[in-house]
N, C-alpha and C positions, 0 to 999 in steps of 0.2 A: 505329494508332500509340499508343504508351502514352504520357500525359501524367505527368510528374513534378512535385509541387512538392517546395519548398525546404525544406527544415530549415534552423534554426540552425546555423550555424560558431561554435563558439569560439573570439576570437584566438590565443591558444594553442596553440588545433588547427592555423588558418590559416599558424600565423608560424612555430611550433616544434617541430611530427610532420612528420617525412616520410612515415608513413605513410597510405594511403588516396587517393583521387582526389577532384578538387572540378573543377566547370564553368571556362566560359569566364567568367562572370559573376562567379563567385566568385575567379579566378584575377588578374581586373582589378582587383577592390576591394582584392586584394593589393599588387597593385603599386601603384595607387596612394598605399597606405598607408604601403611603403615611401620610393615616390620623394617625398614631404609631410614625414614627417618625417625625411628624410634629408637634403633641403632644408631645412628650419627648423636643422637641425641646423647645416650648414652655413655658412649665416650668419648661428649664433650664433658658430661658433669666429673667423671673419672681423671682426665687429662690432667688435672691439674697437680696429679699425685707424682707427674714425672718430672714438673716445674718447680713445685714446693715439696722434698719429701718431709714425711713426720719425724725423723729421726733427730731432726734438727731444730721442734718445737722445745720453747723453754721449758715448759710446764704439761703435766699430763691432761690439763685440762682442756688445754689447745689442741692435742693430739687426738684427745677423745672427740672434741667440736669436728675436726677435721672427720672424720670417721663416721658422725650424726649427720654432718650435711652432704655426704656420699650418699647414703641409704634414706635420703630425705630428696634425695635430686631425683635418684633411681625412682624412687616409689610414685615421685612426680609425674615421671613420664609414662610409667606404668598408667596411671590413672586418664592419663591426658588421653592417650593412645586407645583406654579400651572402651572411650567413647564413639568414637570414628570406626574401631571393627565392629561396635555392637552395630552400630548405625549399617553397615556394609552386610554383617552378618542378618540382620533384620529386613534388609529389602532382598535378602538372599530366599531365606524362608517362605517369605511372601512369594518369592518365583513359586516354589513348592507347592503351593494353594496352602499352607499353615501361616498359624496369628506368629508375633513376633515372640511369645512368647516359649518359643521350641528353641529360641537362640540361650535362653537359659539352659539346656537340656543340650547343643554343642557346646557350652562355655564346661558343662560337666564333664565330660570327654575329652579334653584338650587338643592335642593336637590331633586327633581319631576326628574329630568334631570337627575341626577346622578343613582336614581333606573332605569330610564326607560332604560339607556343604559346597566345595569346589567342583567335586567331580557327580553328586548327583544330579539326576534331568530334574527341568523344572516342567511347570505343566504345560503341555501345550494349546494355544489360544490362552483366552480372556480367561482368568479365574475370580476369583471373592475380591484380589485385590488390586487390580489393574488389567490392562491388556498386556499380552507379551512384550518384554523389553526388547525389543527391535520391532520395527516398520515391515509391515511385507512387501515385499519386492514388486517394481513393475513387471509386468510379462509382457 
């Protein structure tokens, strides 16, 4: 059995090529990175309901505004975010020997989806779309 180590990822590579394959290890540190700062993010756009409450808007139309740009911040980051996993979830696939287009088909699945590209093998050696994501080791 061939031992590989690790090379460096650059965030960049990780967050915003869809090309090439990365492990299981590297696929989590993804997501974690996502679901961190997509949480902080968050409840930053939230926070502000403990600083200003609405009970205290003169008009209901202030209240309602307030309330529009909660679920306009949320949906923000919702979208910003689910660039970077598709992006992490696409060079995941690619470990698998499949096109990027199976990353639709976990996005159906949700969180089922999301474990099964963490914990499946990917292929071993060179497949359709790169060489395996680690170096093989000197002997």
């Amino acid at each position: 059995m061939t031992e590989y180590k690790h090379p460096k990822i650059s965030w960049t590579y990780l967050l915003f090529k869809k090309e090439g394959r990365i492990n299981r290890k590297t696929y989590w540190k993804g997501v974690a990175i996502c679901v961190v700062v997509s949480l902080v993010l968050f409840i930053a756009t939230l926070v502000d309901d403990l600083f200003l409450p609405r009970e205290n808007s003169d008009t209901i139309g202030r209240w309602l505004l307030g309330y529009v740009m909660d679920i306009l911040s949320v949906m923000f980051v919702f979208v910003v975010f689910s660039v970077p996993y598709a992006f992490i979830g696409i060079k995941r696939v690619h470990d698998m020997d499949r096109s990027g287009e199976w990353m639709a088909v976990a996005y159906l699945f949700g969180i089922i989806g999301l474990i099964y590209l963490g914990c499946a093998k990917g292929t071993p050696g060179p497949n359709h779309f790169d060489s395996p994501p680690a170096e093989p080791a000197s002997q």
